[in-house]
Phi, psi and omega in degrees: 000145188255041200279010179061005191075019157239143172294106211282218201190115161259104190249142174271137172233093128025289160107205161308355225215126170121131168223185199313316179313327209275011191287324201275009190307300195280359176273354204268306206286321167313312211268293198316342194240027159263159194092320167316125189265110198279170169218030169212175176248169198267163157190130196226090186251079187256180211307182170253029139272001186254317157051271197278348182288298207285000155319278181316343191243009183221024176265168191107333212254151166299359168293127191256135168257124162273171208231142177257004177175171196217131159289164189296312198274133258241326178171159184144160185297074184214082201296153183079322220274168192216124189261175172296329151309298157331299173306331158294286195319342186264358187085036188289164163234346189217152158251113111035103164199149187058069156276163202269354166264347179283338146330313170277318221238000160232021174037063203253155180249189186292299166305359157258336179278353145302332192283298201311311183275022178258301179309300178329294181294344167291324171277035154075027179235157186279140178252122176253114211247123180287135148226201166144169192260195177222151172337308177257094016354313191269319170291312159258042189031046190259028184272334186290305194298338165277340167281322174281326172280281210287347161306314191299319180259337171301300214258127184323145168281169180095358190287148188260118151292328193255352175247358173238149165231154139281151189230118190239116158233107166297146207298320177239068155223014196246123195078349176245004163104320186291154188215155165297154168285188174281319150335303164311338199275293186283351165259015158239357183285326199279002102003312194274324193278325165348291175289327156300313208286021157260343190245338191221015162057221217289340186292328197307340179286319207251352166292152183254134162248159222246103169285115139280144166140103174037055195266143175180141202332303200284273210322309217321310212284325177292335188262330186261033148296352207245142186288123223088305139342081176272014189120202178240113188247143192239165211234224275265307205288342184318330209263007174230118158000265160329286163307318189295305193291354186276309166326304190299001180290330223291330190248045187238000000 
């Protein structure tokens, strides 16, 4: 397994999906893994009306709840909008930020999903910061150059190994069954890390990256196999127990 001596990280992101009903996943996934000795940490980041529910229903368990995005600002005349305090007071430990649909469907840039994760780290939460390419981008061989702008303009100064994750999901392989080969995989994680250790120095060895993108029970044990792959964070399988649990096997 290819954790470099970091400890890896599986986060579920849940997405749009879920009300009350869906409380028993994560309590069923709770209930599976006690006793169980992980070699990885848990994370269950479902919309933030459930935050605090599903808190409740995984306490006792070594499963951590995340927040899926944050405003910059601290508090203010921003109907809808959710801060990174909230998102603490409902009990998230990490938030979510700059995923390629809020990018897309919210025409979000790089200096604002940076803003986001400097406030994560200001309400005392860990920033899980998304880059990744989009098909003609990956096609004109634009993914290292693009893995690089946005590391460069994402991720904040003060970012941590212990208060930032990368998440690298190429863009069109998240929902569609596709996957990078493992080669492809493994020359943007060490890309990636390359390009930590110029922006964030001795820390950049010890951050962890995350591969997204149509992560599933059969692939898992092959992608977090791969050098640099520091866990996943995965988006439909999450929403099942049972599937979730298939992935976190990869570090049982």
């Amino acid at each position: 397994m290819a954790t470099q001596s970091i400890k890896p990280m599986v986060a579920g992101n849940w997405k749009m999906n879920g009300t009350t009903a869906n409380l028993k996943e994560p309590r069923l996934l709770a209930g599976m893994l006690r006793g169980v000795k992980l070699k990885c940490d848990v994370m269950v980041c479902p919309p933030a009306t459930l935050i605090r529910r599903v808190k409740a229903v995984m306490k006792g368990s070594m499963i951590k709840a995340g927040g899926q995005d944050c405003h910059a600002a601290v508090s203010g005349a921003h109907t809808g909008d959710i801060s990174a305090d909230m998102l603490k007071d409902a009990g998230a430990t990490a938030v979510i930020v700059g995923h390629s649909e809020r990018r897309t469907n919210h025409k979000e840039t790089d200096a604002m999903v940076a803003a986001k994760a400097q406030a994560a780290h200001k309400a005392g939460i860990n920033a899980i910061i998304c880059i990744g390419e989009t098909l003609d981008e990956r096609k004109g061989g634009k993914t290292l150059e693009v893995l690089t702008s946005q590391i460069k303009a994402s991720v904040p100064a003060g970012c941590t190994a212990a208060n930032t994750v990368i998440a690298y999901e190429p863009v069109w392989a998240i929902g569609t069954g596709l996957t990078p080969t493992v080669a492809e995989i493994a020359e943007a994680h060490a890309h990636i890390r390359k390009e930590l250790s110029a922006v964030m120095a001795e820390e950049g060895a010890k951050t962890r990256i995350l591969y997204g993108g149509s992560v599933k029970p059969t692939n898992a044990v092959e992608l977090m196999g791969i050098a640099n792959v520091n866990g996943a964070l995965v988006g439909g399988a999450s929403l099942k127990a049972v599937d979730f649990i298939g992935i976190i096997k990869a570090y049982i």
